[in-house]
C-alpha positions in Angstrom: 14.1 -1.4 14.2 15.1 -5.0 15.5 18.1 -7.5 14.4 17.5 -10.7 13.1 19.5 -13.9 12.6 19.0 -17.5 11.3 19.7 -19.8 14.3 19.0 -23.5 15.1 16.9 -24.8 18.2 17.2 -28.6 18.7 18.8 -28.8 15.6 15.4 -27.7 13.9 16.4 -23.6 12.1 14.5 -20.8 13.6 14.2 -17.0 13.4 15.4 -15.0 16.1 14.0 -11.8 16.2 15.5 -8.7 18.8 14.0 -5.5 18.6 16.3 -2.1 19.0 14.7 0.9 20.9 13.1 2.0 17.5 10.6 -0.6 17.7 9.7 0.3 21.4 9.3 4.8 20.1 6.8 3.3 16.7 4.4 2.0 19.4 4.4 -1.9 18.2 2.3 -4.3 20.4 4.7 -7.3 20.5 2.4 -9.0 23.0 -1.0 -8.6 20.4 2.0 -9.8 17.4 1.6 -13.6 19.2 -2.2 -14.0 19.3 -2.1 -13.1 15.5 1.0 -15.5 14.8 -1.0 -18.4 16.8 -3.9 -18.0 14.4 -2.0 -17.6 11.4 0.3 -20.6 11.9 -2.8 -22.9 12.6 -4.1 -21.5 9.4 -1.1 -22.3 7.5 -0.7 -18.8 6.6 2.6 -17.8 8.3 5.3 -19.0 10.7 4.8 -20.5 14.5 6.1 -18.5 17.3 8.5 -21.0 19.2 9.2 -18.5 22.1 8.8 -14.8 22.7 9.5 -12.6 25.7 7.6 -9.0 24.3 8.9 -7.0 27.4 12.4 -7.5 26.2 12.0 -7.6 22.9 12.4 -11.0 21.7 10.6 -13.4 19.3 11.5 -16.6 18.0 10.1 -18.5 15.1 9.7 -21.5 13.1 12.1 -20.8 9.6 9.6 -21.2 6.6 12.3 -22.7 3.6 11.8 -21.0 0.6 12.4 -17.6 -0.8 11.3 -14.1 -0.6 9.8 -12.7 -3.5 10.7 -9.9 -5.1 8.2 -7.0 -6.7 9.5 -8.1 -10.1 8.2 -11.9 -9.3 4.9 -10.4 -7.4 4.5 -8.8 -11.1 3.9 -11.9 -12.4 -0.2 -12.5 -13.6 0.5 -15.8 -11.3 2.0 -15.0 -8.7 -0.3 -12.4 -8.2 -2.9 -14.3 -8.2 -1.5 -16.6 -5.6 -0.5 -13.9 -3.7 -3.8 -12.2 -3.6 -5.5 -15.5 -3.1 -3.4 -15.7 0.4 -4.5 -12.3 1.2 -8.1 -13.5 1.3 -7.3 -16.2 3.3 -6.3 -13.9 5.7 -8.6 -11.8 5.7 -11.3 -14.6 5.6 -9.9 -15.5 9.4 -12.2 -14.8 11.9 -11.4 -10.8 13.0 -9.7 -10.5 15.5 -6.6 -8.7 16.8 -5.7 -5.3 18.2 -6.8 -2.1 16.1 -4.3 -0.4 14.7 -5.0 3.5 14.5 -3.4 4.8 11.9 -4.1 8.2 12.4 -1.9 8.0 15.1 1.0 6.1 13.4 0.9 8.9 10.8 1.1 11.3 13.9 3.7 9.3 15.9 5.7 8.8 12.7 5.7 12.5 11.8 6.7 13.4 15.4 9.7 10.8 15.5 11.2 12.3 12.0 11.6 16.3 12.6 15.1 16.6 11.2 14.1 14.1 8.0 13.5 16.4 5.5 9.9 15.3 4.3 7.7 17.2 2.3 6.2 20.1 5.0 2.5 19.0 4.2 2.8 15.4 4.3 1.5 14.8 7.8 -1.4 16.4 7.2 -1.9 15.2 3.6 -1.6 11.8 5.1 -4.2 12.5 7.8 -6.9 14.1 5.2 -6.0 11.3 2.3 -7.1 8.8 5.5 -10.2 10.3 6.4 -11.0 10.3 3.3 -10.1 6.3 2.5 -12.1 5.6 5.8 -15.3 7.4 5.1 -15.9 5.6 1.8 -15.2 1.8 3.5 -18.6 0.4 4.7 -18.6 -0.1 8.8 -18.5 -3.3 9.1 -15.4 -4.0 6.5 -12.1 -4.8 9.1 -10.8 -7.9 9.2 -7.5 -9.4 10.5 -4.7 -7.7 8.0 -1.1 -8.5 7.8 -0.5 -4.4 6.7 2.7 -5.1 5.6 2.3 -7.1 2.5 5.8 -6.1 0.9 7.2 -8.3 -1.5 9.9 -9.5 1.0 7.6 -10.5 3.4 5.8 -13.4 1.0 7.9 -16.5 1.0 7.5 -18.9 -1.9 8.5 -22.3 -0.7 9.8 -25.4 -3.1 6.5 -27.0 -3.3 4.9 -23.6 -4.8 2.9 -22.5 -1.9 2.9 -19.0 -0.4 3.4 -18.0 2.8 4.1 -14.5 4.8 6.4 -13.7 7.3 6.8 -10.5 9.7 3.0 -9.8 11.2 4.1 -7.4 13.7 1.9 -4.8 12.1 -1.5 -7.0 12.0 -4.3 -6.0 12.9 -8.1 -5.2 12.2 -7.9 -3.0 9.0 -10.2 -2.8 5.8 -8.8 -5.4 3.4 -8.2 -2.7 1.0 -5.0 -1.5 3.1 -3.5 -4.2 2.5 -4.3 -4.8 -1.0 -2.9 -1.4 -1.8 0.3 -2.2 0.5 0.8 -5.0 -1.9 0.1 -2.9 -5.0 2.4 -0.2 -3.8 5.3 -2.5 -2.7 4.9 -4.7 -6.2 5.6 -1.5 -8.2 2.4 -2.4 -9.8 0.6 -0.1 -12.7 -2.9 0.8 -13.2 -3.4 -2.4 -15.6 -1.7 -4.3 -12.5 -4.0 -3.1 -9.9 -6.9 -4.3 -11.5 -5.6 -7.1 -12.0 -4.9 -7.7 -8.4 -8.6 -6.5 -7.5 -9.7 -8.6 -10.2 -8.1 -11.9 -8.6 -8.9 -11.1 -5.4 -12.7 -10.5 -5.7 -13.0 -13.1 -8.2 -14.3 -10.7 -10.4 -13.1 -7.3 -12.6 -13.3 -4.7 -10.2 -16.1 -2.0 -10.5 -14.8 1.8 -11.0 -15.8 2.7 -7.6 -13.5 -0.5 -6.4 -10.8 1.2 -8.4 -11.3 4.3 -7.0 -11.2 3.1 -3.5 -8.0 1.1 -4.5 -6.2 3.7 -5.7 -7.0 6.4 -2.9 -5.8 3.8 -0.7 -2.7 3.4 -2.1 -2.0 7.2 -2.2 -2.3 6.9 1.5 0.2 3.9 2.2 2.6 5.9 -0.5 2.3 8.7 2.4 2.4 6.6 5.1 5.4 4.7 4.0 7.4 7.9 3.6 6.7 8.9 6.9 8.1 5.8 8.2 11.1 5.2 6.7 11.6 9.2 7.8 11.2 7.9 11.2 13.8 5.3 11.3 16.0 7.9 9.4 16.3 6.1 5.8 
């Protein structure tokens, strides 16, 4: 979808980011991606954007030292406390942001991917299993989301804080999408999610929490396939 290297700008290391005609066809809005990386970076929660040009298709950023975690490391009870712990920062951010509509990325997806052999049903599994996650969130639940909470994208750095990279999918969402995202790209079990709902609320999680959770991740399981069908992997 894009190419990225490690380069230096007045002798300081930065991201450059250039996006291939894949990123144009999945319908990603690179000029709503700098609003969210101003507010993140003032919140300490992700990289600054040193320079950007969206209509060709280039981003540069600050390079955050450290390491990307793996789902093994996200595993781990503190890790994944800390890692949930930054998702509520996040979403504790005032909302704002475009709206993603994932009903049409599951549509968009789908339609770029007709010689990917997915499962015949999946598009509209997706689409049912998301009405269905949607009607049981209360209305007034989105908040800014990073909705792509893999492991790669949380950078540990020496000093033991947490940090994520790669917002170009944020957006107002209900927190549970991304809670589920992380879940799904941890490898995490059913003792694991609760644990995760557990740190993030601050509390064990209810059964109806669970419920929601778990629905929720069904439908980034489906979504996820649809993507990487999409870009042909």
């Amino acid at each position: 979808m894009s190419r990225t290297f490690r380069v230096r700008v007045a002798g300081q290391p930065a991201v450059l980011r250039v996006d291939e005609p894949a990123a144009r066809r999945l319908g990603l809005d690179r000029v709503a991606e700098l609003d969210v990386l101003r507010a993140v970076a003032a919140a300490g929660l992700g990289p600054a954007c040193v320079a950007a040009d969206p209509a060709r298709g280039t981003l540069l950023t600050e390079w955050l030292p450290g390491r990307a975690l793996s789902g093994a490391e996200l595993r781990e009870p503190a890790r994944l406390r800390q890692a949930a712990a930054l998702l509520a920062r996040v979403h504790g951010l005032p909302p704002f942001g475009p709206t993603p509509d994932l009903a049409a990325a599951v549509r968009r997806y789908a339609a770029l991917s007709p010689a990917i052999p997915v499962e015949p049903s999946l598009e509209t599994d997706a689409l049912e299993q998301l009405a269905r996650c949607l009607a049981a969130e209360p209305p007034d639940t989105p908040r800014l989301c990073h909705l792509d909470p893999t492991p790669g994208n949380f950078i540990a750095g020496a000093d033991g804080s947490l940090r994520l990279i790669d917002w170009e999918y944020a957006g107002l969402a209900p927190p549970a999408v991304d809670l589920a995202g992380l879940a799904l790209g941890a490898g995490l079990d059913p003792a694991g999610d609760e644990a995760l709902l557990a740190a993030y609320r601050g509390r064990p999680p209810g059964p109806e929490e669970i419920g929601r959770h778990r629905a929720w991740k069904r439908f980034c399981g489906q979504l996820n396939r649809l993507w990487a069908a999409a870009l042909g992997d």
